[in-house]
C-alpha positions, -999 to 999 in steps of 0.1 A, spaced: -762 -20 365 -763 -17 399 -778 11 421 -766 24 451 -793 34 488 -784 55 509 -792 38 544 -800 63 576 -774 61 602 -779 44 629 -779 56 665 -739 54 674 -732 66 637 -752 97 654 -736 99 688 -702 97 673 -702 123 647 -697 99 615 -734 107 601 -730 119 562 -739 152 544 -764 138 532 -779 130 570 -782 165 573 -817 187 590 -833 204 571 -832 239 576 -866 246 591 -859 219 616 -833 249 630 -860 282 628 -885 254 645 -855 253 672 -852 292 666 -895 299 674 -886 277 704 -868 294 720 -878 326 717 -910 314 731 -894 300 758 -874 334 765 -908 352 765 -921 325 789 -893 334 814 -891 370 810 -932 370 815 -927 353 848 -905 377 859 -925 405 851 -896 425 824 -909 413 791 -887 434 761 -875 434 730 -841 435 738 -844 409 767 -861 383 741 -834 384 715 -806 380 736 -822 357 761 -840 341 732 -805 336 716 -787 324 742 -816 297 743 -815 289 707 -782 281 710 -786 255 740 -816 240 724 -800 238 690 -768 225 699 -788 195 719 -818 191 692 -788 190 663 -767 165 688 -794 141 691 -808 142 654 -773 148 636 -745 132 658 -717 156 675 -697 166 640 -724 184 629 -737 195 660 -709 213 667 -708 228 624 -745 240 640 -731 254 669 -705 277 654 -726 283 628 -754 300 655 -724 319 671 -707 332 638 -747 348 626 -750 362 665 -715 380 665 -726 395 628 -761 406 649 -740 424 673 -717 439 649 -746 454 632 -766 466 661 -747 499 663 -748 508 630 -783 502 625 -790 521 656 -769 556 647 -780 549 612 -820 547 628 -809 575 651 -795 599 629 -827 592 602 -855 600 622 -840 627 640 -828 645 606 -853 635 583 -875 665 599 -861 690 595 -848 686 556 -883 676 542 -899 705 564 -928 730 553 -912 733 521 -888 703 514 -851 706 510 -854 743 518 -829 732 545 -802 725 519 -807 758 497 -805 782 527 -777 792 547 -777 810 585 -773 846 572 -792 870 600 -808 838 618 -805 843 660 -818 827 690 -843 804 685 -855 811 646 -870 784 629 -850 789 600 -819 787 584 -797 759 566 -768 745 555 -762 753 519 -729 773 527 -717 744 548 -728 719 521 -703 740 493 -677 743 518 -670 703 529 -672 695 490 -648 722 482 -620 714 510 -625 681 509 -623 684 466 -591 704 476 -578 680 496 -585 648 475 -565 671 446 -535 673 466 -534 635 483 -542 617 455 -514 624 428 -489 620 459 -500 588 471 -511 573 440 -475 582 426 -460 573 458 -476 539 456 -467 534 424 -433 540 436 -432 512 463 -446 489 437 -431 495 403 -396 506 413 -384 502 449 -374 466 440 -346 461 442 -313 481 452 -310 515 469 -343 520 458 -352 497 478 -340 508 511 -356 540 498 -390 521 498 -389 509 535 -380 546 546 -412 556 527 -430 529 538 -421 535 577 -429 568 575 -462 564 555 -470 540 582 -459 567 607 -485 592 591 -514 568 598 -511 572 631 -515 608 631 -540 629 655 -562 647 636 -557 675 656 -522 675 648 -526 681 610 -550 709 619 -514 723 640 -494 717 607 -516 732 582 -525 763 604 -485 770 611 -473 762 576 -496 790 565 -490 818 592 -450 807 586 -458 814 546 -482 845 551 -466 861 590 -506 868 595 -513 847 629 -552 854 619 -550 840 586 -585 812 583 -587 805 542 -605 771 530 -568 762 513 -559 754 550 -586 728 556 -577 711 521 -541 709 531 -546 700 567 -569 672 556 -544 661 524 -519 648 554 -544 628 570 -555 610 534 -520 608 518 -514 575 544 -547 561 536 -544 566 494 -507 557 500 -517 518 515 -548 511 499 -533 517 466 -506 496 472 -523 470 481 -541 474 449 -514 473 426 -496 445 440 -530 425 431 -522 432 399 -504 399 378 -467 401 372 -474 378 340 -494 412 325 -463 434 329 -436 406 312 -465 406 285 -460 448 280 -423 441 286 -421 413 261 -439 436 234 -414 462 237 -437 488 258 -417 513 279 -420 507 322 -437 542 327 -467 532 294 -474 492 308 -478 512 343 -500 537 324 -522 517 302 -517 478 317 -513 484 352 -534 515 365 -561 505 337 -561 465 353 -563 481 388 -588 509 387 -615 498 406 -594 492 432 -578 525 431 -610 539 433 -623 525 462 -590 537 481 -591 570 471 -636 570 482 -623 552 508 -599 582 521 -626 612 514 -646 591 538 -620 589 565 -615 624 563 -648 647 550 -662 637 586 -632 654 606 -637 681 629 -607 693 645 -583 700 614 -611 725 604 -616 742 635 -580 757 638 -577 759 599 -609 771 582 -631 786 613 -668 790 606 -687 815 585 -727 818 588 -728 830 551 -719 815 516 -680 812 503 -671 794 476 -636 807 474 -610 781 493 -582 809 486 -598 840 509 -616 837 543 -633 816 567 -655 790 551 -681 767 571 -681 725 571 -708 704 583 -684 686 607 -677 725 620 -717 734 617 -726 699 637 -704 713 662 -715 745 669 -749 739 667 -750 709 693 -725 729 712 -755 761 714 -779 735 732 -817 751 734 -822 781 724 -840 806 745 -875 819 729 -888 851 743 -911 854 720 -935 835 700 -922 853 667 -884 865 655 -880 883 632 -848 882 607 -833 914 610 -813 906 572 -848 898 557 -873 915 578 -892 883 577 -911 866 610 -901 830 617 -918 812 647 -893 806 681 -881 770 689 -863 759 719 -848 729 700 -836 743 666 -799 742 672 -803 701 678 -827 698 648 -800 713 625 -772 696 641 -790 661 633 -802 673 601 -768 680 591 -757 650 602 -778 633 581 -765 652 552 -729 640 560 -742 607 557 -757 615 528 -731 630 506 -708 598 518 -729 571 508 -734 591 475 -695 592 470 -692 556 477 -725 549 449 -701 575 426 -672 550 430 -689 517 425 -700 531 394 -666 545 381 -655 506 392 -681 491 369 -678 512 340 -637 516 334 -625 486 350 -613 455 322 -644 434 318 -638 395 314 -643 381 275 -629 414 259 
């Protein structure tokens, strides 16, 4: 029985790049390369007087990836030197992706946070802006809260039965044939639709409804849902199709071959298989469109008070609430104390409410999507197939 070494490669084994796997740095030896050269980066920056954190990391990366490239050359031969090298640059470019969503994400959190834990927290959620003026250090966003869930619950009833079905459609049916000349219409104009303005859905939905009622002033929360349904029909339309295609042709000969109808193996085989997927497309189109601000401000209007009814008058958003609150800029204080003239109660004066409830609301945007998105995960776990049944 023989065993086999495993000898160290010698220097032009190195130099030319035919050093094994198994030749290989340990990892540290790279994060030693790493503390390197952010030392070094400090060094320069000191002598120059500008020492920050921002100037460190990039300098400091740049540097890591000189230093690592030649320290990996040396040590590991030019195959793997380069493997290191585009390895540094592929973890930078993810660094800089992240960089602005950590920052509005920071942003946004410490700027909102305030004002919903407050005196008394989430009182900012359970009020809404009924008899607040000027500068009151008060009010809240309940109303807009129950309005965005409402249109955009309105909205999400109207898309997704229309793109789902229309994706099912493309998939199941336009095949072959004239249905299938059908199908690239659809899909052309589908594709057409994703390139909407918003702003030009808010147009359609506000003159569909004066053309329907003749009332040029009509603002109901039905408008909002409908102006945002044409927005997130494209969206559910693509991501669902994309969704059932995944799904195995062998599954539907299986229904087929069994003797199950087309419209039950798309009911019970197909839809059940591709669930998950269907529900990421559809939380996937209330997020492109619960954000949206223009559709709403020719459709729905804003409302300071509480209305729950999307059939009769204006209703308020938080995209709509965000924007007229940043829009008001500081308020003007003339006093210490205002007093609500609804409630007769005293509230302290601050010049920088309106930005404090923008943010705040902002936050609470945020908030309801990332809780839509935790919704849908969970729907994806529970009621897609599991593997072994």
């Amino acid at each position: 029985m023989s065993t086999t070494t495993t000898s160290k490669p010698t220097h032009s084994e190195l130099l030319t790049g035919s050093a094994t796997a198994e030749n290989r740095l340990p990892g540290w030896h790279m994060l030693l390369t790493a503390l390197a050269a952010v030392l070094l980066a400090v060094l320069v920056l000191a002598l120059f007087g500008s020492v920050s954190i921002g100037g460190v990391l990039v300098l400091g990366y740049g540097l890591h990836l000189v230093i690592g490239y030649l320290y990996s050359r040396v040590r590991e031969g030019r195959r793997w030197a380069a493997d290191r090298l585009v390895t540094m640059l592929v973890y930078g470019a993810f660094a800089v992706a992240m960089i602005p969503l950590i920052s509005l994400l920071w942003e946004v959190l410490h700027r909102g946070i305030v004002r919903i834990i407050g005196p008394i927290p989430l009182q900012f959620w359970t009020m809404d802006m009924a008899g607040v003026i000027g500068g009151m250090d008060t009010g809240g966003i309940s109303h807009a809260i129950v309005g965005t869930l409402l249109i955009t619950l309105g909205a999400s009833l109207i898309s997704v039965p229309i793109g789902l079905f229309t994706s099912i459609f493309l998939v199941e049916y336009a095949r072959y044939g004239a249905l299938k000349v059908l199908g690239r219409g659809v899909t052309f104009l589908v594709d057409v639709m994703t390139g909407i303005p918003s702003i030009v859905a808010g147009l359609f939905g506000l003159a569909l409804f004066i053309t329907i009622t003749n009332d040029p002033g009509i603002r109901i929360g039905l408008m909002g849902s409908v102006a945002l349904s044409v927005l997130m029909i494209p969206t559910v339309v693509r991501s669902s199709e994309e969704m059932l295609r995944l799904v195995p042709m062998e599954l539907r000969e299986a229904a087929y071959g069994l003797g199950v109808p087309k419209w039950l193996t798309i009911v019970r085989v197909v839809l059940r298989t591709a669930i998950a997927g269907l529900t990421t497309s559809v939380t996937l189109a209330i997020a492109r469109v619960i954000g949206e601000t223009a559709p709403l401000l020719l459709t729905v209007g804003a409302l300071p008070l509480m209305n729950a009814n999307l059939f009769e008058g204006r209703m308020q958003t938080l995209p709509t609430f965000i924007n007229s609150q940043y829009r008001s800029g500081n308020a003007v204080c003339n006093s210490d104390v205002m007093t609500n003239p609804i409630t007769q109660i005293d509230y302290a004066c601050s010049t920088t409410i309106n930005y404090d409830r923008a943010w705040a609301a902002a936050l609470t945007l945020i908030l309801i999507v990332m809780l839509l998105n935790v919704i849908a995960r969970l729907v994806s776990y529970y009621f897609s197939p599991k593997l072994g049944r």
